[in-house]
C-alpha positions in Angstrom: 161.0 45.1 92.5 162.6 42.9 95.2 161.5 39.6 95.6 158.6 38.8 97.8 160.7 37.0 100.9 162.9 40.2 100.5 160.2 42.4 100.6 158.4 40.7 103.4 161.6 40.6 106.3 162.5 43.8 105.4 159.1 45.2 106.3 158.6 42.9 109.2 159.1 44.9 112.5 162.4 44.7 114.3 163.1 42.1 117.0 161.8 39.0 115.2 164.5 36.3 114.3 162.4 35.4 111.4 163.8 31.8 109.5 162.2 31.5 106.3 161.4 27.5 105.2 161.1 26.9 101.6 158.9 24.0 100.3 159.3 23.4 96.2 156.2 21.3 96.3 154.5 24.4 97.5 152.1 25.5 100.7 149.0 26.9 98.8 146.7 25.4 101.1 147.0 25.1 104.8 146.5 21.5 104.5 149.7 21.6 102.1 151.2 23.7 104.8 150.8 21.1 107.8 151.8 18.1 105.4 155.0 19.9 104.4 156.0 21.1 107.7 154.7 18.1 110.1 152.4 20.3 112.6 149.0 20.1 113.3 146.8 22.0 110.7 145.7 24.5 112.9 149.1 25.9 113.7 149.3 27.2 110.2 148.3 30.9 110.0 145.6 31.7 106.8 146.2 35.6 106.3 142.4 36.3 104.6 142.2 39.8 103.0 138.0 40.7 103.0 137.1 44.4 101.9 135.5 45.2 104.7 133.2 49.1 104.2 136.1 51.4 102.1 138.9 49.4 103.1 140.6 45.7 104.1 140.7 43.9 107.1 142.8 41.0 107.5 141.5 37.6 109.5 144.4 35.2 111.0 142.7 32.2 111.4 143.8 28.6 112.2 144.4 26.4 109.2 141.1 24.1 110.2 139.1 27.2 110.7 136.9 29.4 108.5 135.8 33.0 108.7 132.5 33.7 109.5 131.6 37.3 107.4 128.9 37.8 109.6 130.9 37.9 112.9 133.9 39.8 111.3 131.4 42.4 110.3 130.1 42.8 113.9 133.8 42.9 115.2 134.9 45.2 112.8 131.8 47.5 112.0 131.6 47.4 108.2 130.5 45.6 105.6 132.3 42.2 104.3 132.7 41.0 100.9 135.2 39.0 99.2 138.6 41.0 98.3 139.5 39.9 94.5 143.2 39.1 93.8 144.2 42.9 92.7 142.7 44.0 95.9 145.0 41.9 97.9 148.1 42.8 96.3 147.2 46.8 96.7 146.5 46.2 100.2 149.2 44.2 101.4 152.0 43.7 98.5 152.0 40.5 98.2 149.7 38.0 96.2 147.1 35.4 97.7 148.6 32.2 98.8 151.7 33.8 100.1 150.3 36.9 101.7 152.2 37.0 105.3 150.5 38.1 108.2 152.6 41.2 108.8 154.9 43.3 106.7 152.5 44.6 104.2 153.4 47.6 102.2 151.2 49.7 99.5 152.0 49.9 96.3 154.4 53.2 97.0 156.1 50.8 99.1 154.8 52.7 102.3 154.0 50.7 105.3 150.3 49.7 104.9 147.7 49.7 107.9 145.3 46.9 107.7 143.1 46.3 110.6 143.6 42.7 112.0 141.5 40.3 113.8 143.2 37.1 114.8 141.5 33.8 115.9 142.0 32.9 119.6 142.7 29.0 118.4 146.0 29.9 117.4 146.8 30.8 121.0 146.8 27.6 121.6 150.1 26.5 120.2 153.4 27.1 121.1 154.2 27.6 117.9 152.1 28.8 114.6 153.7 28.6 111.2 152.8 31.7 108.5 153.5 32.8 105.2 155.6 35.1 103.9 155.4 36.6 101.0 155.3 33.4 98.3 153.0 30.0 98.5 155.9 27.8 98.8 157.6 29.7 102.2 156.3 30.0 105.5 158.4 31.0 109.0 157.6 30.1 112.5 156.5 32.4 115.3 155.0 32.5 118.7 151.1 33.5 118.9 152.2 35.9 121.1 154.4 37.3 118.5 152.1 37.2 116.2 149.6 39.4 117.8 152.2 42.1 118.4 153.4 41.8 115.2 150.9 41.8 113.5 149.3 44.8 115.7 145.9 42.4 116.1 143.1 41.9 118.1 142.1 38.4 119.4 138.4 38.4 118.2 136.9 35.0 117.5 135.3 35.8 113.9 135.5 32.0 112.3 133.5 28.5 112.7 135.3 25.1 112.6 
């Protein structure tokens, strides 16, 4: 299996000059994340897998913020519970802590289609930083990117 930065840019969609920044003290945490890189915490991306009815949805919230199951069950229209760590890695390929917002392939190695929401607070930056694929590597992108990318919805499912 290729490693998981490998797996990540090669399933990220075309068009995005994607610069991966490795940490060796790690980015597990989005408080990690914004000491590491120098940016405000909000500008780091959490990529949240919840099972949401049969399937997954994915949450990009702002590194301050948290999800609100309740609201992301309105906006999506299914039941939310907590995805375990297997779950995540079926879902997207990648494990939690490094799980990128984008790029996520099944365990065939097929493109996977996980319904995103993404919270409007990270609209607010020029610049967001997000994982991709390992908890010690994270890229920058524009929010505006990141919604195409990612193939989101700006739905405001989190409380500060």
């Amino acid at each position: 299996m290729k490693p998981a930065n490998r797996r990540f840019l090669d399933a990220a969609p075309d068009g995005l000059d994607i610069e991966i920044v490795t940490y060796p003290e790690g980015t597990r945490t989005a408080a990690d994340a914004a000491a590491a890189i120098g940016c405000e915490l909000d500008q780091i991306v959490k990529s949240l897998i919840f099972a949401a009815g049969d399937g997954m949805v994915l949450a990009l919230t702002a590194g301050g913020n948290r999800v609100d199951t309740d609201r992301l069950a309105d906006a999506v229209e299914a039941p939310i519970s907590r995805a375990d760590a297997d779950g995540v890695r079926a879902a997207t390929g990648f494990a939690i802590g490094g799980t990128p917002p984008f790029g996520h392939t099944t365990p065939d190695g097929d493109a996977a289609d996980i319904p995103t929401v993404i919270d409007p607070r990270l609209l607010d930056f020029d610049i967001v930083w997000a994982a991709c694929g390992t908890p010690d590597s994270v890229f920058s992108i524009r929010p505006e990117q990141l919604v195409a990318a990612s193939g989101g919805r700006v739905v405001d499912v989190t409380v500060d």
